[in-house]
MIVEX-189611 format. One record per residue: x, y, z of N, C-alpha, C in turn; residue number from 1. Coordinates in Angstrom, 1 decimal. Atoms other than C-alpha are relative to their C-alpha. Last residue first. Example, Ala and Ser with C-alpha at 12.3 -4.5 7.8 and 13.67 -1.06 7.14 Angstrom:
2
     n.c1     n.c2     n.c3    ca.c1    ca.c2    ca.c3     c.c1     c.c2     c.c3   doro
     -0.9     -1.1      0.0     13.7     -1.1      7.1     -0.8      1.1      0.8      2
      0.9     -1.2      0.0     12.3     -4.5      7.8      0.9      1.2      0.0      1
end
This chain:
204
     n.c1     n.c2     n.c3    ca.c1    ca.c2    ca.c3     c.c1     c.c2     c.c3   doro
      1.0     -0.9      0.1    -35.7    -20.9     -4.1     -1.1      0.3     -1.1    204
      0.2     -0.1     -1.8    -33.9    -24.4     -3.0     -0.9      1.2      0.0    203
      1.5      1.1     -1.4    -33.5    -25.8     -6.0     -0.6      0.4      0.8    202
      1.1      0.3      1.0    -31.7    -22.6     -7.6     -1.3     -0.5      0.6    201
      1.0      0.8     -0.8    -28.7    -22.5     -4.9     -1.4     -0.1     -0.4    200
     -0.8      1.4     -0.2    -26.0    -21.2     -6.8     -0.5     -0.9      0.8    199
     -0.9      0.8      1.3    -27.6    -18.6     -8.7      0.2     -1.0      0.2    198
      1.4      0.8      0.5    -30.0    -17.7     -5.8      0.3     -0.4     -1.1    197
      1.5      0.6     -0.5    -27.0    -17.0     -3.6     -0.9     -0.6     -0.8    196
      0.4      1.5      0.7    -24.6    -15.8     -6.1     -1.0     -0.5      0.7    195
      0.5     -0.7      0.9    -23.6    -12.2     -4.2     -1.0     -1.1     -1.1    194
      1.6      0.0     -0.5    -22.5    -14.5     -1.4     -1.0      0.3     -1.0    193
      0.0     -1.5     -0.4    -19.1    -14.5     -3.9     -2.1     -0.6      0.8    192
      1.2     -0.4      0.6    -17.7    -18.0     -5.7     -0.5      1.1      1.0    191
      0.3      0.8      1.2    -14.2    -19.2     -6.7     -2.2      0.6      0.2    190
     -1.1      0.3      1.3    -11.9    -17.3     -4.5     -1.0     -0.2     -1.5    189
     -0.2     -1.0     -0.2    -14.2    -18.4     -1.0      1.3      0.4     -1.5    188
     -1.4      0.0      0.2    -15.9    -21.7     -2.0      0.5      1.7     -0.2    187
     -0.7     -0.8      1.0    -19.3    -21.3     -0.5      1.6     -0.1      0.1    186
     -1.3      0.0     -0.5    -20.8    -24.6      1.5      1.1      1.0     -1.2    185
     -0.4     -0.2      1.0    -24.4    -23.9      1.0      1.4      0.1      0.3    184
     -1.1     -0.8     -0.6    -26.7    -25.6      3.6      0.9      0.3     -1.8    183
     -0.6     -0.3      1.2    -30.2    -26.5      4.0      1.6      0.4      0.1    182
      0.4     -1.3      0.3    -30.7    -27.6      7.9      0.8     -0.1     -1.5    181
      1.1      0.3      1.2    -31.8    -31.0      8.5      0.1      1.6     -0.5    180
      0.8     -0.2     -0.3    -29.5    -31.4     11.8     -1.5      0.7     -1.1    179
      0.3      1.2     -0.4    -27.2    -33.4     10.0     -1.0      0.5      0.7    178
      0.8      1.1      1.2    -26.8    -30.5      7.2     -0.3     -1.2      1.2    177
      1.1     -0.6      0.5    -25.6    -27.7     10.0     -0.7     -1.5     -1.0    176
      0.4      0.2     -1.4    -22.7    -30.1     11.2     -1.3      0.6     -0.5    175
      0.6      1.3     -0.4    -21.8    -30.4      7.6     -0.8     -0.7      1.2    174
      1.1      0.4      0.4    -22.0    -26.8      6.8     -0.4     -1.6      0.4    173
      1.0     -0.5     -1.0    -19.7    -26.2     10.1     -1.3     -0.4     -0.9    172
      0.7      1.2     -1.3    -17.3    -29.1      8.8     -1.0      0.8      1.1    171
      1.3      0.8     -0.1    -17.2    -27.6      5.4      0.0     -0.5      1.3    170
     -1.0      1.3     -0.3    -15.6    -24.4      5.9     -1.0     -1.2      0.2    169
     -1.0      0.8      0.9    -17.0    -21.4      3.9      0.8     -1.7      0.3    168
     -1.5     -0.1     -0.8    -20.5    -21.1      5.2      0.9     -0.3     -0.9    167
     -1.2     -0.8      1.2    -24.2    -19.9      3.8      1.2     -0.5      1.1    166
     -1.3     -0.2     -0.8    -26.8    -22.1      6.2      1.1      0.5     -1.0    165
     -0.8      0.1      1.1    -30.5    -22.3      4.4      1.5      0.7      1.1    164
     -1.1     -0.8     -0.4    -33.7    -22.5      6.7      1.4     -0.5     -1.0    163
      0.1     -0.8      0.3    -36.7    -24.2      5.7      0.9      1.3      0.3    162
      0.5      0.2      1.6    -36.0    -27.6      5.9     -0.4      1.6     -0.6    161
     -1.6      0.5      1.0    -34.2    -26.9      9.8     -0.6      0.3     -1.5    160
      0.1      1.9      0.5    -37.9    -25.2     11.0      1.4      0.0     -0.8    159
      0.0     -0.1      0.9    -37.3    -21.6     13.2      0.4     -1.8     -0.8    158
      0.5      1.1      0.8    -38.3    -21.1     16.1      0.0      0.3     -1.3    157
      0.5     -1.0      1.0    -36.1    -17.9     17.2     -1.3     -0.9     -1.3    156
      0.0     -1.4     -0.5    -34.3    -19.2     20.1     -1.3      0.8     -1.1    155
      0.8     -0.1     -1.5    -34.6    -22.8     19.4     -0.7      1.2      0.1    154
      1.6      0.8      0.3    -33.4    -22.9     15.6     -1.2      0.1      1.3    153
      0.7     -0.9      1.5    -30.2    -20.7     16.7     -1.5     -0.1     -0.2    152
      0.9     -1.0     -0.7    -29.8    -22.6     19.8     -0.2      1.0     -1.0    151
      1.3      0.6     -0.8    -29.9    -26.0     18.2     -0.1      1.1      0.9    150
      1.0      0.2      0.6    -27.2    -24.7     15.9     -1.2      0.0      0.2    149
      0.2     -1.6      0.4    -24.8    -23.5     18.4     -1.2     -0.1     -1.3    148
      0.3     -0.6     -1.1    -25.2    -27.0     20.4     -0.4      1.8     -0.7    147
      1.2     -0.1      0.4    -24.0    -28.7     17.2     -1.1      0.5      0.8    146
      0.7      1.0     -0.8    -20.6    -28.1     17.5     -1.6      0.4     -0.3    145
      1.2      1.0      0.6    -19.2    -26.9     14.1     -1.1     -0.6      1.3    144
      0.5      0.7      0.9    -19.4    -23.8     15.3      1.0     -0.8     -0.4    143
     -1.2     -0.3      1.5    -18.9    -21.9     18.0     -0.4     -1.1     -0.6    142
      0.0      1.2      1.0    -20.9    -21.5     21.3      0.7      0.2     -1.0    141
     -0.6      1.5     -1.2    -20.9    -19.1     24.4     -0.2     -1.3     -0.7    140
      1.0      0.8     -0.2    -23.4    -16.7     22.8      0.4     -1.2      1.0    139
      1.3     -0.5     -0.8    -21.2    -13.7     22.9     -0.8     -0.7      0.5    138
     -0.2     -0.5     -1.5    -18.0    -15.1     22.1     -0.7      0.7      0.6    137
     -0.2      0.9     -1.1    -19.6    -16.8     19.2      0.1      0.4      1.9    136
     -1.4      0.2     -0.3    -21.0    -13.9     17.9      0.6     -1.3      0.7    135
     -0.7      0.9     -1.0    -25.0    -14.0     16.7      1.8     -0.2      0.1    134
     -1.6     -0.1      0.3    -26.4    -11.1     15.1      0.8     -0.6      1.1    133
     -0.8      0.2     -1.7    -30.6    -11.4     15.2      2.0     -0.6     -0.7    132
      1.3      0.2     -1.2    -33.2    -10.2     12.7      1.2     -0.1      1.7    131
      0.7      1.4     -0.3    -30.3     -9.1     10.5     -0.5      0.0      1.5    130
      0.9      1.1      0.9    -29.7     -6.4      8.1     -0.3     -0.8      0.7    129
      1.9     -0.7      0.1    -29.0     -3.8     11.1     -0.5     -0.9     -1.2    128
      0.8      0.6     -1.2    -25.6     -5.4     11.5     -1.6     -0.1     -0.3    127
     -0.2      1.2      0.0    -24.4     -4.3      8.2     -1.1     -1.3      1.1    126
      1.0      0.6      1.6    -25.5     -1.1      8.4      0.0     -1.7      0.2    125
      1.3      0.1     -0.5    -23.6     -1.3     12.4     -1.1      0.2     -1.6    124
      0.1      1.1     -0.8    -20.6     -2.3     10.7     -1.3      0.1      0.7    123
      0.1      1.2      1.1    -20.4      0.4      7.6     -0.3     -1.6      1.1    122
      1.0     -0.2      1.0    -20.9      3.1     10.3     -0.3     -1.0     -0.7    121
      0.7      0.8     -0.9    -18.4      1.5     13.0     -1.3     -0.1     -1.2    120
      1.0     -0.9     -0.2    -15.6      1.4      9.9     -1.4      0.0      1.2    119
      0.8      0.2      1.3    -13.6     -1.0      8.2     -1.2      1.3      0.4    118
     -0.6     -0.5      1.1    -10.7      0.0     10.3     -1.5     -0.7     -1.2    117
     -0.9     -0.7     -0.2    -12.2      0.4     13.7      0.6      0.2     -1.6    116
      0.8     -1.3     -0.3    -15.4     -1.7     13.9      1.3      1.2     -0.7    115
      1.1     -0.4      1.3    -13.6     -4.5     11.9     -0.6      1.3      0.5    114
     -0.4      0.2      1.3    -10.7     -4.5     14.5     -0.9      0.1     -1.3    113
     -0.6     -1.3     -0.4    -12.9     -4.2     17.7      0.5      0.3     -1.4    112
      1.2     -0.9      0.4    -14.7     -7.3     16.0      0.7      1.5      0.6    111
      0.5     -0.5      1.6    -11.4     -8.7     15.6     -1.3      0.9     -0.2    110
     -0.7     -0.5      1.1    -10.7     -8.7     19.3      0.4      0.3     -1.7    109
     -0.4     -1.4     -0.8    -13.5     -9.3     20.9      0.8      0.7     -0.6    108
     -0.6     -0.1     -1.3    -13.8    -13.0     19.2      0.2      1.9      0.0    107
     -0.6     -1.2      0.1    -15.6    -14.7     15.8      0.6      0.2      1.8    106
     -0.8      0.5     -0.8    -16.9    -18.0     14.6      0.5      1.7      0.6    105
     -1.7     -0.1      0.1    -19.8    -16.3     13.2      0.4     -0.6      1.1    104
     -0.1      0.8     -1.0    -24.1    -16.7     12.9      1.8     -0.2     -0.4    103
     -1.3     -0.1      0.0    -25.7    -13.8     11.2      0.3     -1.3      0.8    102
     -1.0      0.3     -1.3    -29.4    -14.1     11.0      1.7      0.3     -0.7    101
     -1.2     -0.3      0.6    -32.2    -13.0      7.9      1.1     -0.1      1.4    100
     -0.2     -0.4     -1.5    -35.9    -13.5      8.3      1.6     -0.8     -0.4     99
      0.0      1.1     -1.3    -37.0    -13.8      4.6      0.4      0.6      1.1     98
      0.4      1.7      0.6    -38.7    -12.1      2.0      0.3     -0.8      0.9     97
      1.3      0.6     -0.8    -38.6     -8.4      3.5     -0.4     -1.6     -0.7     96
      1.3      0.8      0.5    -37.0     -6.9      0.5     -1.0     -0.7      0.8     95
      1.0     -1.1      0.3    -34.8     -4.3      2.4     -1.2     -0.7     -0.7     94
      1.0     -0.6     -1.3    -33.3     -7.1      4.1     -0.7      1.1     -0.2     93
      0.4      1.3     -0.4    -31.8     -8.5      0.4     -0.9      0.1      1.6     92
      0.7      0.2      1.3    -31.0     -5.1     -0.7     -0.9     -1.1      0.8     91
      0.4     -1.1      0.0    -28.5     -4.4      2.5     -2.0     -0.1     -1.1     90
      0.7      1.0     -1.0    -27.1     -8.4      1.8     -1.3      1.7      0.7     89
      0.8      1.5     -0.2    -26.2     -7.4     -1.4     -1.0      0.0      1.1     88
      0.9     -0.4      0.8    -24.8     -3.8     -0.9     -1.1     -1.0     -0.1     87
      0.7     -0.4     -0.5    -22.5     -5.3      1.7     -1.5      0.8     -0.6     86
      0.0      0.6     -0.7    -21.3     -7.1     -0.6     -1.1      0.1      1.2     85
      0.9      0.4      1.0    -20.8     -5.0     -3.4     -0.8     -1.0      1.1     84
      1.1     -0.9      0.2    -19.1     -2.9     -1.0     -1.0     -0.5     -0.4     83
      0.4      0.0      0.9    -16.6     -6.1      0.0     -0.8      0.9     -0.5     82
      1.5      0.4      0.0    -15.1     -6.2      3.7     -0.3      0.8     -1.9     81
      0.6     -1.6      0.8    -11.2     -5.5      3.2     -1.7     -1.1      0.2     80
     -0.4     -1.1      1.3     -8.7     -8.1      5.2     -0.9      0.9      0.0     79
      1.1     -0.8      0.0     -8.9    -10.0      8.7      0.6      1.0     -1.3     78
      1.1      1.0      1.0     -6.5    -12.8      9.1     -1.2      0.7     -0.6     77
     -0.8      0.4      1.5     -3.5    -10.5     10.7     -0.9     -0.4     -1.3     76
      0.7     -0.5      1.6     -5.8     -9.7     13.7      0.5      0.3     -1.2     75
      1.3      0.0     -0.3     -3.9    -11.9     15.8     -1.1      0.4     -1.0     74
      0.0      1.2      0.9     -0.6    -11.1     14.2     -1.4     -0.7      0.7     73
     -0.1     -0.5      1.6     -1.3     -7.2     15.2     -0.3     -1.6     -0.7     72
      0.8     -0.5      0.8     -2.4     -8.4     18.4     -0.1      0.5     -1.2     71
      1.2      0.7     -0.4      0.1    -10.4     19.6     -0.9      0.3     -0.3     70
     -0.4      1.2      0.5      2.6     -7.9     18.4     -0.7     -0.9      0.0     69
      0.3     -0.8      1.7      1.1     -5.0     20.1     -0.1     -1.0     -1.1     68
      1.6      0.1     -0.1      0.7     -7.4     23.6      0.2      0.4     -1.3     67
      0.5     -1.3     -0.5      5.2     -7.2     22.9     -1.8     -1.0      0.0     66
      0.6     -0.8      0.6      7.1    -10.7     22.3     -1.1      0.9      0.9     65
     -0.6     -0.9      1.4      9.9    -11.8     23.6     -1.2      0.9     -0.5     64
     -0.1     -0.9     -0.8      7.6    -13.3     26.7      0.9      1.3     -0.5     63
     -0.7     -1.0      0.8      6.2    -15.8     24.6      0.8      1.1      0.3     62
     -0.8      0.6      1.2      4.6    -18.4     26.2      1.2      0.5     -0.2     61
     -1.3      0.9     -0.5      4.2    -16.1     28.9      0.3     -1.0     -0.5     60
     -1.4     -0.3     -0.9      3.0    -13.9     27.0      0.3     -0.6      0.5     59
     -1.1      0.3      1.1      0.6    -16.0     24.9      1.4      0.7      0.5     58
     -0.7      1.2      0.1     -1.3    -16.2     28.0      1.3     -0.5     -0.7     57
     -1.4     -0.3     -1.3     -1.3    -12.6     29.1      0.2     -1.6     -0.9     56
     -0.7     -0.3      0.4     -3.2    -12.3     25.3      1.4      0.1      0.9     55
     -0.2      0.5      1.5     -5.9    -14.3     25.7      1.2      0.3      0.3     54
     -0.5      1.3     -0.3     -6.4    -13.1     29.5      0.7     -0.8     -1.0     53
     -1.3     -0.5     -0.5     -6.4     -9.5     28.1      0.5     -1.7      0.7     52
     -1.0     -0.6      0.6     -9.2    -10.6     26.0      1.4     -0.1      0.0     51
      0.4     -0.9      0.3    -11.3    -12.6     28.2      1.3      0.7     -0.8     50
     -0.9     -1.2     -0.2    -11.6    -15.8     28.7     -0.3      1.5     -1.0     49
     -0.1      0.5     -1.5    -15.1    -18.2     28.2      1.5      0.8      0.6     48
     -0.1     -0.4     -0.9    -15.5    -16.2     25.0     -0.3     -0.2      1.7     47
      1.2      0.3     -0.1    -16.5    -19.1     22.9     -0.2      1.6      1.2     46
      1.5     -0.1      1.1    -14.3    -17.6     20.4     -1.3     -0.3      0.8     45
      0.5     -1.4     -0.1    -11.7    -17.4     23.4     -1.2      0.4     -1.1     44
      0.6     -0.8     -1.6    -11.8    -20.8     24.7     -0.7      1.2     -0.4     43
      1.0      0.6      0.1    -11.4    -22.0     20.6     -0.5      0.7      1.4     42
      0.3     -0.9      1.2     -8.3    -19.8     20.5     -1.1     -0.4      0.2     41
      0.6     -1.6     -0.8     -7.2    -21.2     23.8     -0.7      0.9     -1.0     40
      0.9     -0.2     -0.8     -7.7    -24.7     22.4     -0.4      1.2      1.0     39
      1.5      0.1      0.9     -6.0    -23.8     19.3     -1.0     -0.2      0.9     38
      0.1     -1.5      0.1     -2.6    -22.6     21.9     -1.7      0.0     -1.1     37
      0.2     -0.5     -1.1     -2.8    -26.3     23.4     -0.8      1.4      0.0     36
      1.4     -0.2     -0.4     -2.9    -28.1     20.8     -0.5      0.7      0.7     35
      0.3      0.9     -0.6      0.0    -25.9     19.4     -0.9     -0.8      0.1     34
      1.1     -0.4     -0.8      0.8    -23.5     16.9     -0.4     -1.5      0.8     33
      1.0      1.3      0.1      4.4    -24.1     15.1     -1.2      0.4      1.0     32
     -0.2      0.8      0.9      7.3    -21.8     14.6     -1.2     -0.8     -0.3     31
      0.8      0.7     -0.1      7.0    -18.6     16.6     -0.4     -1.5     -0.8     30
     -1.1      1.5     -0.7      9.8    -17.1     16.2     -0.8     -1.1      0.4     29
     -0.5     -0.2     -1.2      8.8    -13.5     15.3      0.2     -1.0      0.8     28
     -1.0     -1.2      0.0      8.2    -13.9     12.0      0.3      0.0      1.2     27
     -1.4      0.8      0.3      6.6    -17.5     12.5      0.8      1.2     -0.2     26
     -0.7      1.0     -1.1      3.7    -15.5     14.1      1.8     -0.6     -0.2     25
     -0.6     -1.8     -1.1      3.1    -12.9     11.3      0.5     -0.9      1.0     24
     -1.3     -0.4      0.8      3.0    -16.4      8.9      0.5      1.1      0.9     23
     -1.1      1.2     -0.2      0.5    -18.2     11.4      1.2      0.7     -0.5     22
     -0.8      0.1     -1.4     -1.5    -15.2     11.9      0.8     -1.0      0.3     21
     -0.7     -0.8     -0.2     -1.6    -14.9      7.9      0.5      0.1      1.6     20
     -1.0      0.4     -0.6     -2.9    -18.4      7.1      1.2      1.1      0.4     19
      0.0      0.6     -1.6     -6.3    -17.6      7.4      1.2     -0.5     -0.2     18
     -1.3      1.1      0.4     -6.0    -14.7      4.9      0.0     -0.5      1.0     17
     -1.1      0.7     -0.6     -9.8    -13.4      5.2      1.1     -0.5     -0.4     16
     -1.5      1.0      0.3    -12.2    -11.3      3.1      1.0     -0.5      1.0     15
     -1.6     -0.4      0.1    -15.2    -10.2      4.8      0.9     -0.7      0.0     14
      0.2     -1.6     -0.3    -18.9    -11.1      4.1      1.3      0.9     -0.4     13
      1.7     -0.2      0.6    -18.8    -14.9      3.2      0.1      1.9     -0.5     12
      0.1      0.2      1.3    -14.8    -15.2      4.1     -1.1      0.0     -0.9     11
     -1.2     -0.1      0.9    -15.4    -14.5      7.3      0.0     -0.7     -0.9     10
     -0.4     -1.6      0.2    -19.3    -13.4      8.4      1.4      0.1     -0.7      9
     -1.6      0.0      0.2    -21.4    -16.9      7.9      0.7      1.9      0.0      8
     -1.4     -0.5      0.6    -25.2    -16.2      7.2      1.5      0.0      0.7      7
     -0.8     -0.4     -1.3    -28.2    -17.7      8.5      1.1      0.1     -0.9      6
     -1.9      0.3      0.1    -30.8    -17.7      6.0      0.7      0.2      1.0      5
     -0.3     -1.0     -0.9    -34.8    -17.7      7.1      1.2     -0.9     -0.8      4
      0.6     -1.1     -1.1    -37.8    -18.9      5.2      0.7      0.9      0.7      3
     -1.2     -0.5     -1.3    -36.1    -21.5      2.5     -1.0      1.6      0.4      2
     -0.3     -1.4      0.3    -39.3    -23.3      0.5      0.9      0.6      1.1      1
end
Protein backbone atom coordinates (compact mmCIF):
# COMPACT_ATOMS: atom_id res chain seq x y z
CA UNK A 1 0.00 0.00 0.00
CA UNK A 2 1.73 3.57 -1.23
CA UNK A 3 2.34 5.85 2.20
CA UNK A 4 4.19 8.75 0.82
CA UNK A 5 4.42 10.26 -3.00
CA UNK A 6 7.27 12.23 -4.05
CA UNK A 7 6.38 14.38 -6.82
CA UNK A 8 8.41 15.76 -9.89
CA UNK A 9 7.83 19.79 -10.44
CA UNK A 10 8.52 20.30 -14.47
CA UNK A 11 6.35 18.95 -16.68
CA UNK A 12 4.29 17.17 -13.60
CA UNK A 13 3.24 20.53 -12.09
CA UNK A 14 4.45 23.24 -14.62
CA UNK A 15 4.44 23.04 -18.21
CA UNK A 16 7.84 23.07 -19.89
CA UNK A 17 9.28 23.58 -23.60
CA UNK A 18 12.68 21.83 -23.02
CA UNK A 19 13.78 22.57 -26.30
CA UNK A 20 13.18 26.31 -25.98
CA UNK A 21 16.68 27.42 -24.37
CA UNK A 22 18.27 25.68 -27.17
CA UNK A 23 16.05 27.48 -29.85
CA UNK A 24 16.51 31.19 -27.86
CA UNK A 25 20.22 30.23 -27.81
CA UNK A 26 20.66 29.33 -31.60
CA UNK A 27 18.97 32.91 -32.11
CA UNK A 28 21.73 34.48 -31.00
CA UNK A 29 24.47 32.30 -32.49
CA UNK A 30 24.70 29.85 -30.39
CA UNK A 31 24.60 26.63 -32.44
CA UNK A 32 25.26 23.61 -30.48
CA UNK A 33 25.45 23.07 -26.41
CA UNK A 34 28.46 21.48 -25.28
CA UNK A 35 29.78 18.77 -22.80
CA UNK A 36 31.11 21.11 -21.24
CA UNK A 37 28.26 23.81 -21.01
CA UNK A 38 25.61 20.52 -19.66
CA UNK A 39 28.09 19.92 -17.10
CA UNK A 40 27.78 23.57 -15.91
CA UNK A 41 24.00 23.18 -16.03
CA UNK A 42 24.28 19.98 -14.00
CA UNK A 43 26.98 22.04 -11.48
CA UNK A 44 24.44 24.54 -11.17
CA UNK A 45 21.22 22.27 -10.42
CA UNK A 46 23.38 20.86 -7.83
CA UNK A 47 24.05 24.34 -6.85
CA UNK A 48 27.76 23.84 -6.29
CA UNK A 49 28.06 27.56 -8.44
CA UNK A 50 26.25 30.20 -7.96
CA UNK A 51 24.07 32.17 -10.18
CA UNK A 52 26.20 35.01 -11.28
CA UNK A 53 28.96 32.46 -11.62
CA UNK A 54 26.53 30.52 -14.13
CA UNK A 55 26.06 33.25 -16.06
CA UNK A 56 29.90 34.98 -16.00
CA UNK A 57 30.70 31.73 -17.50
CA UNK A 58 28.56 31.71 -20.47
CA UNK A 59 29.97 35.24 -20.94
CA UNK A 60 32.98 34.54 -21.66
CA UNK A 61 31.97 31.93 -23.95
CA UNK A 62 29.85 34.30 -25.29
CA UNK A 63 30.79 37.65 -24.78
CA UNK A 64 28.20 39.06 -27.69
CA UNK A 65 25.75 38.31 -25.62
CA UNK A 66 24.10 40.57 -22.71
CA UNK A 67 23.44 38.57 -18.69
CA UNK A 68 19.57 39.62 -19.91
CA UNK A 69 19.93 37.38 -22.82
CA UNK A 70 21.35 34.52 -20.84
CA UNK A 71 18.73 34.70 -18.67
CA UNK A 72 15.78 35.21 -20.74
CA UNK A 73 16.97 31.97 -22.89
CA UNK A 74 17.68 30.27 -19.63
CA UNK A 75 14.42 30.60 -18.30
CA UNK A 76 12.97 30.03 -21.86
CA UNK A 77 11.78 26.29 -20.72
CA UNK A 78 9.49 27.40 -18.06
CA UNK A 79 5.71 28.00 -19.31
CA UNK A 80 2.10 28.42 -17.36
CA UNK A 81 1.75 26.22 -14.01
CA UNK A 82 -1.86 24.45 -14.43
CA UNK A 83 -4.93 25.76 -11.83
CA UNK A 84 -6.39 22.44 -12.10
CA UNK A 85 -3.23 21.34 -11.02
CA UNK A 86 -2.52 23.03 -8.40
CA UNK A 87 -6.03 22.43 -7.22
CA UNK A 88 -5.21 18.60 -7.35
CA UNK A 89 -2.30 18.35 -5.35
CA UNK A 90 -4.05 21.34 -2.77
CA UNK A 91 -7.08 18.67 -2.26
CA UNK A 92 -4.79 15.73 -2.07
CA UNK A 93 -2.84 17.39 1.22
CA UNK A 94 -6.03 18.53 2.59
CA UNK A 95 -7.06 14.80 2.81
CA UNK A 96 -4.25 13.75 5.14
CA UNK A 97 -3.78 10.08 3.46
CA UNK A 98 -0.30 10.31 2.69
CA UNK A 99 2.94 12.18 3.56
CA UNK A 100 3.42 14.16 0.37
CA UNK A 101 7.34 15.49 -0.86
CA UNK A 102 8.40 17.44 -3.84
CA UNK A 103 11.75 16.29 -5.28
CA UNK A 104 12.98 18.64 -8.64
CA UNK A 105 15.86 18.96 -10.95
CA UNK A 106 15.65 22.70 -10.56
CA UNK A 107 18.16 26.00 -10.09
CA UNK A 108 17.98 29.72 -8.42
CA UNK A 109 17.16 31.03 -11.37
CA UNK A 110 13.86 29.52 -12.45
CA UNK A 111 12.64 29.34 -9.07
CA UNK A 112 13.08 33.31 -8.98
CA UNK A 113 11.19 33.03 -12.40
CA UNK A 114 8.20 30.89 -11.14
CA UNK A 115 8.02 33.07 -7.81
CA UNK A 116 7.82 36.13 -10.04
CA UNK A 117 5.58 35.42 -12.95
CA UNK A 118 3.41 32.68 -11.73
CA UNK A 119 3.18 34.35 -8.65
CA UNK A 120 4.94 34.06 -4.84
CA UNK A 121 1.18 33.46 -3.42
CA UNK A 122 0.33 30.58 -5.94
CA UNK A 123 4.12 29.15 -5.11
CA UNK A 124 4.21 29.22 -1.45
CA UNK A 125 0.23 27.28 -1.70
CA UNK A 126 1.83 25.06 -3.57
CA UNK A 127 4.81 24.62 -1.43
CA UNK A 128 2.74 24.30 1.78
CA UNK A 129 1.24 20.81 0.25
CA UNK A 130 4.29 19.11 1.03
CA UNK A 131 5.86 17.53 4.21
CA UNK A 132 9.25 18.50 2.79
CA UNK A 133 10.24 20.63 -0.75
CA UNK A 134 13.34 19.27 -1.98
CA UNK A 135 15.45 21.51 -4.79
CA UNK A 136 18.26 20.23 -6.25
CA UNK A 137 20.39 23.26 -5.77
CA UNK A 138 19.48 23.19 -2.32
CA UNK A 139 20.17 19.68 -1.33
CA UNK A 140 23.35 19.35 -3.41
CA UNK A 141 21.88 16.32 -5.50
CA UNK A 142 19.88 15.87 -8.77
CA UNK A 143 18.37 13.17 -10.21
CA UNK A 144 18.84 10.33 -11.79
CA UNK A 145 21.90 9.78 -9.37
CA UNK A 146 20.89 7.56 -6.80
CA UNK A 147 22.40 9.51 -3.88
CA UNK A 148 19.25 12.02 -4.13
CA UNK A 149 16.99 9.06 -3.57
CA UNK A 150 18.75 7.54 -0.57
CA UNK A 151 18.59 10.92 0.98
CA UNK A 152 14.96 11.33 0.43
CA UNK A 153 14.14 7.76 2.11
CA UNK A 154 16.90 8.41 4.81
CA UNK A 155 15.90 11.81 5.89
CA UNK A 156 12.32 11.22 6.48
CA UNK A 157 12.29 7.18 6.88
CA UNK A 158 10.42 6.29 4.58
CA UNK A 159 10.06 2.39 3.08
CA UNK A 160 10.88 2.20 -1.05
CA UNK A 161 7.48 -0.42 -1.52
CA UNK A 162 5.51 2.06 0.00
CA UNK A 163 6.42 5.20 -1.62
CA UNK A 164 5.38 6.05 -5.30
CA UNK A 165 7.80 8.47 -7.61
CA UNK A 166 5.61 10.74 -10.24
CA UNK A 167 8.36 11.84 -13.06
CA UNK A 168 8.46 12.75 -16.69
CA UNK A 169 11.91 11.48 -17.79
CA UNK A 170 12.52 7.91 -17.67
CA UNK A 171 15.99 7.69 -16.40
CA UNK A 172 15.03 9.38 -12.96
CA UNK A 173 11.94 6.84 -12.69
CA UNK A 174 14.36 4.19 -13.51
CA UNK A 175 16.97 5.17 -11.04
CA UNK A 176 13.96 5.42 -8.45
CA UNK A 177 12.58 1.74 -9.52
CA UNK A 178 16.16 -0.01 -8.79
CA UNK A 179 16.10 1.20 -5.41
CA UNK A 180 12.41 -0.56 -4.84
CA UNK A 181 10.64 2.63 -5.08
CA UNK A 182 7.02 2.55 -6.94
CA UNK A 183 7.35 4.73 -9.81
CA UNK A 184 5.03 6.42 -12.51
CA UNK A 185 6.86 7.57 -15.44
CA UNK A 186 4.08 10.39 -16.66
CA UNK A 187 3.97 11.14 -20.31
CA UNK A 188 3.76 14.98 -20.41
CA UNK A 189 1.04 15.85 -23.64
CA UNK A 190 -0.63 12.50 -23.24
CA UNK A 191 -1.40 12.27 -19.51
CA UNK A 192 -1.91 15.11 -16.51
CA UNK A 193 -0.80 14.39 -12.48
CA UNK A 194 -4.51 14.90 -12.16
CA UNK A 195 -4.81 10.87 -13.17
CA UNK A 196 -2.78 9.57 -10.38
CA UNK A 197 -5.17 6.95 -8.99
CA UNK A 198 -6.50 6.31 -12.64
CA UNK A 199 -3.23 5.55 -13.87
CA UNK A 200 -1.75 3.77 -11.11
CA UNK A 201 -4.91 1.54 -9.84
CA UNK A 202 -2.59 -1.52 -8.54
CA UNK A 203 -0.83 0.48 -6.33
CA UNK A 204 -3.88 2.20 -4.34
Amino acid sequence: MIKNIIFDFGDVFINLDKQATHVELQKLGVTSISKEMMHGSYTYEKGLISSDDFINTHQEKFPNLTKEQLIFSWNAILKDFPKHRLDFIRNLADSHKYRLFLLSNTNEMHISWIQENCGIELFHQFKNCFEQFYLSHEINFRKPDSEIFEFVLNENNLIPHETLFVDDVPENTEAAKKLGIHVWNLIPGKEDVTQLFEKNKSLF
